[in-house]
C-alpha positions as a Markdown table, in Angstrom:
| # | Residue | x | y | z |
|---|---|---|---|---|
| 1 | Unk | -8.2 | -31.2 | -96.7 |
| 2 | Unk | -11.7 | -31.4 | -95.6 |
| 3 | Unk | -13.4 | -27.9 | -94.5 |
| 4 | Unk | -16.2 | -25.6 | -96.1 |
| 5 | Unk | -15.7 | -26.1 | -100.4 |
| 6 | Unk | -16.7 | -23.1 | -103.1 |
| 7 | Unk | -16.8 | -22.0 | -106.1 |
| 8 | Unk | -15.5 | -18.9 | -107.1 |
| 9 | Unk | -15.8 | -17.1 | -110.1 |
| 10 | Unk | -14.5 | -13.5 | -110.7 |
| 11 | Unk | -12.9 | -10.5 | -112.9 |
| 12 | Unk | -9.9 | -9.0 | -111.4 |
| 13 | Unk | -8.3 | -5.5 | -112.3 |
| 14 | Unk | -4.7 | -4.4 | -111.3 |
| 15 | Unk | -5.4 | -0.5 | -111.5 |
| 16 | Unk | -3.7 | 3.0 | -110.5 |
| 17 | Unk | -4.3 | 4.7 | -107.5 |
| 18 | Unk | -5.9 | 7.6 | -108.8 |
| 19 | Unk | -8.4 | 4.7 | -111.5 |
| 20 | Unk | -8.9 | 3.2 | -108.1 |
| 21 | Unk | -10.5 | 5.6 | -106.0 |
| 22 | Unk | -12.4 | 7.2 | -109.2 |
| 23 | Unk | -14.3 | 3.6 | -109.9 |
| 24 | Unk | -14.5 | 3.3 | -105.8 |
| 25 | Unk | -16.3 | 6.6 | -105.8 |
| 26 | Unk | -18.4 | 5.6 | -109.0 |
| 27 | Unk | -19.6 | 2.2 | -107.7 |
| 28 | Unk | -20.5 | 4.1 | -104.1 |
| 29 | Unk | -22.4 | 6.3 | -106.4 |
| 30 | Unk | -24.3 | 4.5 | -108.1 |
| 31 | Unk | -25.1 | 2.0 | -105.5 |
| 32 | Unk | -26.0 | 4.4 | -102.4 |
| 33 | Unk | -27.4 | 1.9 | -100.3 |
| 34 | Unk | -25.2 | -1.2 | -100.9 |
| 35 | Unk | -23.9 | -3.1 | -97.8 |
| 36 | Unk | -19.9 | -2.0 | -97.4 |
| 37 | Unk | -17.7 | -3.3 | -95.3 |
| 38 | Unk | -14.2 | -2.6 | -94.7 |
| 39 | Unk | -11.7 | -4.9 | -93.2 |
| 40 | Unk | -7.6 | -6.6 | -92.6 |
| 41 | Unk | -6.7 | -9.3 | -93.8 |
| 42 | Unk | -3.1 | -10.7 | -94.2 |
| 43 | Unk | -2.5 | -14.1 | -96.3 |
| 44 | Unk | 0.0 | -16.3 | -95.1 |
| 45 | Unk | 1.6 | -18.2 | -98.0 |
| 46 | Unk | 2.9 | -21.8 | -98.3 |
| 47 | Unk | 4.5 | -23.2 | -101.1 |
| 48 | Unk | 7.8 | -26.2 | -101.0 |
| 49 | Unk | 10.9 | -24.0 | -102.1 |
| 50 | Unk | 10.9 | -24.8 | -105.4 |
| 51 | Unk | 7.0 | -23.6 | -106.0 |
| 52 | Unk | 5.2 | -27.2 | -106.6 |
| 53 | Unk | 1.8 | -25.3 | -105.9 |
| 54 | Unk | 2.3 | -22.8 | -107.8 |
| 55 | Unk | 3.3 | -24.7 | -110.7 |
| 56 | Unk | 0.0 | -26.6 | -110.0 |
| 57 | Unk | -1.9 | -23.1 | -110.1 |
| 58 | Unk | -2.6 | -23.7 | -106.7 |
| 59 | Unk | -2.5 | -21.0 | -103.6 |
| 60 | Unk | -2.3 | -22.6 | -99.5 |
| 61 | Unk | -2.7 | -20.3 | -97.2 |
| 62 | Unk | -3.9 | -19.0 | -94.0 |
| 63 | Unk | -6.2 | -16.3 | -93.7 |
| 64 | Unk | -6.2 | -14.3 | -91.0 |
| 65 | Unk | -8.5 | -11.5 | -90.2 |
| 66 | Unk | -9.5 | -9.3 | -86.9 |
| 67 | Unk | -12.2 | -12.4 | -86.2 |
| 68 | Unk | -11.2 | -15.5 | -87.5 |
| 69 | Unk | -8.0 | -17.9 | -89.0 |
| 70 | Unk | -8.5 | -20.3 | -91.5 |
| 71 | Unk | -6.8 | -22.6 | -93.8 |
| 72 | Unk | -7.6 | -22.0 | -97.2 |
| 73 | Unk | -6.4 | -24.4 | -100.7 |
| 74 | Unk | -7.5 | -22.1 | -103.5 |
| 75 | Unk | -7.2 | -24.4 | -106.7 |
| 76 | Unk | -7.7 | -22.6 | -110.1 |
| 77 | Unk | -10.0 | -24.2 | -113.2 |
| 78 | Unk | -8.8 | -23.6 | -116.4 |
| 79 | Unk | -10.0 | -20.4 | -117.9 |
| 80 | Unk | -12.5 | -20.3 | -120.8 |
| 81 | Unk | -13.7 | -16.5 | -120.4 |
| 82 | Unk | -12.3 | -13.2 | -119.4 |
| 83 | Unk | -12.6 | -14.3 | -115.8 |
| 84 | Unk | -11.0 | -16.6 | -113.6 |
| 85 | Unk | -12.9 | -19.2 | -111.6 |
| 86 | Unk | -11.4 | -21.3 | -108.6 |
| 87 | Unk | -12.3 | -24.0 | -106.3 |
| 88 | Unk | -12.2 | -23.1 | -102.7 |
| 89 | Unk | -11.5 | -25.2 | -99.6 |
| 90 | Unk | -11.7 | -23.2 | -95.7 |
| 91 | Unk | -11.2 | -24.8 | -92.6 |
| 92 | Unk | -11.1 | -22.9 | -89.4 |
| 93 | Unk | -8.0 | -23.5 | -87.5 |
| 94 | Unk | -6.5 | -22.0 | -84.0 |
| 95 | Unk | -2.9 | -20.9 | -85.5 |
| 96 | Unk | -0.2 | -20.1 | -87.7 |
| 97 | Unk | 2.3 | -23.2 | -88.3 |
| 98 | Unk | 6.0 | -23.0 | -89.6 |
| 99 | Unk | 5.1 | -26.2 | -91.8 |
| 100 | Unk | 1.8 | -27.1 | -93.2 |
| 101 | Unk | 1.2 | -31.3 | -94.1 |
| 102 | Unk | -2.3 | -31.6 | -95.5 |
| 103 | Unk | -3.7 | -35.3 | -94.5 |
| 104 | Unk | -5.7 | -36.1 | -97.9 |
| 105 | Unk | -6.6 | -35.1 | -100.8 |
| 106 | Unk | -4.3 | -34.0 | -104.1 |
| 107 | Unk | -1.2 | -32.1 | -102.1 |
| 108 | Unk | -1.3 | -34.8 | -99.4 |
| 109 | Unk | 2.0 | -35.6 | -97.2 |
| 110 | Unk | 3.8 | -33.0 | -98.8 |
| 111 | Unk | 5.5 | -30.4 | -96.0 |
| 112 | Unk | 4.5 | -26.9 | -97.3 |
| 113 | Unk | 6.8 | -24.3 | -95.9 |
| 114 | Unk | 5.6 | -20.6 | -94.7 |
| 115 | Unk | 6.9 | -18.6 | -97.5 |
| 116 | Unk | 6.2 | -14.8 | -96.3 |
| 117 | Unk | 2.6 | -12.6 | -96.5 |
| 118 | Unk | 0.8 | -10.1 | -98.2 |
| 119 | Unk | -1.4 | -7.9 | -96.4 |
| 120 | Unk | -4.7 | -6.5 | -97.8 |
| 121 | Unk | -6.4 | -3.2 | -96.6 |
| 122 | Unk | -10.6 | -4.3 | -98.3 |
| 123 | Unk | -13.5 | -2.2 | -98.5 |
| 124 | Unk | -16.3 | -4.8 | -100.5 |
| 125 | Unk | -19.4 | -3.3 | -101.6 |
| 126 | Unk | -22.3 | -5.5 | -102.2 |
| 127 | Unk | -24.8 | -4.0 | -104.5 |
| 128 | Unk | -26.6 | -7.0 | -104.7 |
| 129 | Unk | -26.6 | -11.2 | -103.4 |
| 130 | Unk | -25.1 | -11.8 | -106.7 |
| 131 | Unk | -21.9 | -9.6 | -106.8 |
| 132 | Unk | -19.2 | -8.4 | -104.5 |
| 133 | Unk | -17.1 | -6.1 | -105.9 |
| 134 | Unk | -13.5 | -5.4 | -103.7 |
| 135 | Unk | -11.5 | -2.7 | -103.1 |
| 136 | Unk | -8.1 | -4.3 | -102.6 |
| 137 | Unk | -4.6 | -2.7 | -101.5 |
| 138 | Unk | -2.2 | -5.3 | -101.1 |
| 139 | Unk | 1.0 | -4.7 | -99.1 |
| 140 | Unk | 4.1 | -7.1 | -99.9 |
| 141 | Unk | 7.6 | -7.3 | -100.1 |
| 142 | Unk | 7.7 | -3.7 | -99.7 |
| 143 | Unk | 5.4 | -3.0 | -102.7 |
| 144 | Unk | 1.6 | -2.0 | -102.4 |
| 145 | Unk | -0.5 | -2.8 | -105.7 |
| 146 | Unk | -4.4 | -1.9 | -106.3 |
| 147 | Unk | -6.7 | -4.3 | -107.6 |
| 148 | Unk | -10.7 | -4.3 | -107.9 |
| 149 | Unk | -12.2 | -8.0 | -108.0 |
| 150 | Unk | -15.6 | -8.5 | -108.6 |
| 151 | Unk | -17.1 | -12.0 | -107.7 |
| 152 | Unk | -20.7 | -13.2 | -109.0 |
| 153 | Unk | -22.4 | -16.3 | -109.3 |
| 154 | Unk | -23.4 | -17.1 | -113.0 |
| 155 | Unk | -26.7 | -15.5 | -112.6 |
| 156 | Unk | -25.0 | -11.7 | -112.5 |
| 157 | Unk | -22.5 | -12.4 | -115.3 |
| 158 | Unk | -24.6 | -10.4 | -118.1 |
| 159 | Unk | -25.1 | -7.7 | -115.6 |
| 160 | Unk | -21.7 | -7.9 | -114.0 |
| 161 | Unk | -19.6 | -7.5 | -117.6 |
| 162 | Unk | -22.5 | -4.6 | -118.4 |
| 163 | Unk | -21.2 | -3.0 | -115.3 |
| 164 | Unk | -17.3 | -3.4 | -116.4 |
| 165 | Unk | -17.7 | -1.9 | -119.9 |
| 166 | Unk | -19.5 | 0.8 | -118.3 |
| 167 | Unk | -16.8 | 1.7 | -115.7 |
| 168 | Unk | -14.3 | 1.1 | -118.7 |
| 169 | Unk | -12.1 | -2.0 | -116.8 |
| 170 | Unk | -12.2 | -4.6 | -119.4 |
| 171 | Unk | -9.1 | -3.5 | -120.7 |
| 172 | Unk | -7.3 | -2.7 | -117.5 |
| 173 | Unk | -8.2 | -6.8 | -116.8 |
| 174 | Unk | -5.2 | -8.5 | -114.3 |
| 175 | Unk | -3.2 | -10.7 | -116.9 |
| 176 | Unk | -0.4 | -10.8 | -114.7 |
| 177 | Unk | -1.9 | -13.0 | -111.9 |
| 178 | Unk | -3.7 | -13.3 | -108.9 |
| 179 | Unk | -2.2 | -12.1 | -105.1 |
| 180 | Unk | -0.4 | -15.6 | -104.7 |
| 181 | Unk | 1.4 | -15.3 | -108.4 |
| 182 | Unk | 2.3 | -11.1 | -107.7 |
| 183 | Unk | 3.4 | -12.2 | -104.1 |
| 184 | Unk | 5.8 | -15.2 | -104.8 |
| 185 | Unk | 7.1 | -13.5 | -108.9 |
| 186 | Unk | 8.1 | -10.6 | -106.8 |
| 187 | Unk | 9.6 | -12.6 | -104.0 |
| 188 | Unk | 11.4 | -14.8 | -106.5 |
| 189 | Unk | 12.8 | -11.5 | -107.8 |
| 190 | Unk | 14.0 | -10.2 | -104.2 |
| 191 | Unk | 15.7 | -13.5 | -103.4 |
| 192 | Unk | 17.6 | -15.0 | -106.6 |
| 193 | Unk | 20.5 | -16.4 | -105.7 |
């Protein structure tokens, strides 16, 4: 696809409302003078009819938030720990299409179709270079879901899982999936024939 490539390695909780603003309020807490920023996004999801990216653990879509539009292939490694670690391709582009073809790589020459969006209301604190953790409410399909992420590189991992068992998440971990696998298992659900 070509663009801007990452690695991406985080924990992800689906939680309540109320477990969501109480570990909000904690982490605000305890890191007073952490960077926060709060901001829109919406995800626009492609996918053939029949899921052939999703089967391949695979998310394309575009990003759009109040500066910027990109086109993002979000390609998951298989898991070997209680998080989930992805690689990341972004290119910048100037709209939204009906029908994405990518021009190389793995998913090349296959038409993707626009499949719907999620929108996501994010407040991300940064305690530190190392870890982000986000605030996520996701709107979808006429269903809004709360979910904390928290990204690191693999220097913060001791201190990042020290955090977790502190605020008590571990067990409130997302096995269900990330945005992509919520937006399209609910959509799927909507729209049987």
């Amino acid at each position: 696809m070509g663009g801007d490539y990452m690695r991406e390695t985080e924990y992800k909780f689906l939680v309540t409302k109320e477990k969501f603003y109480e570990i909000m309020t904690q982490i605000k807490g305890q890191y007073p003078d952490a960077c926060c920023d709060k901001r829109i996004q919406i995800n626009y999801y492609y996918d053939t009819f029949d899921g052939y990216l999703l089967s391949n653990h695979t998310t394309l879509r575009v990003r759009q938030t109040e500066d910027s539009i990109a086109l993002e292939l979000k390609e998951s490694l298989p898991a070997v720990k209680d998080f989930s670690t992805s690689k990341e391709t972004t290119k910048k582009i100037s709209g939204l299409l009906p029908e994405i073809t990518l021009k190389d790589g793995r998913f090349a020459w296959i038409p993707f179709q626009l499949q719907g969006n999620l929108v996501t209301k994010r407040v991300s604190i940064k305690p530190c270079q190392s870890l982000s953790i986000d605030f996520d409410i996701n709107y979808y399909w006429g269903y809004c879901d709360y979910e904390i992420e928290m990204e690191f590189n693999k220097d913060a991992l001791k201190a990042t899982t020290v955090l977790i068992n502190n605020l008590g998440l571990m067990p409130l971990r997302n096995k269900t999936g990330g945005k992509a696998i919520r937006f399209f298992k609910l959509k799927s659900n909507l729209f049987k024939d």
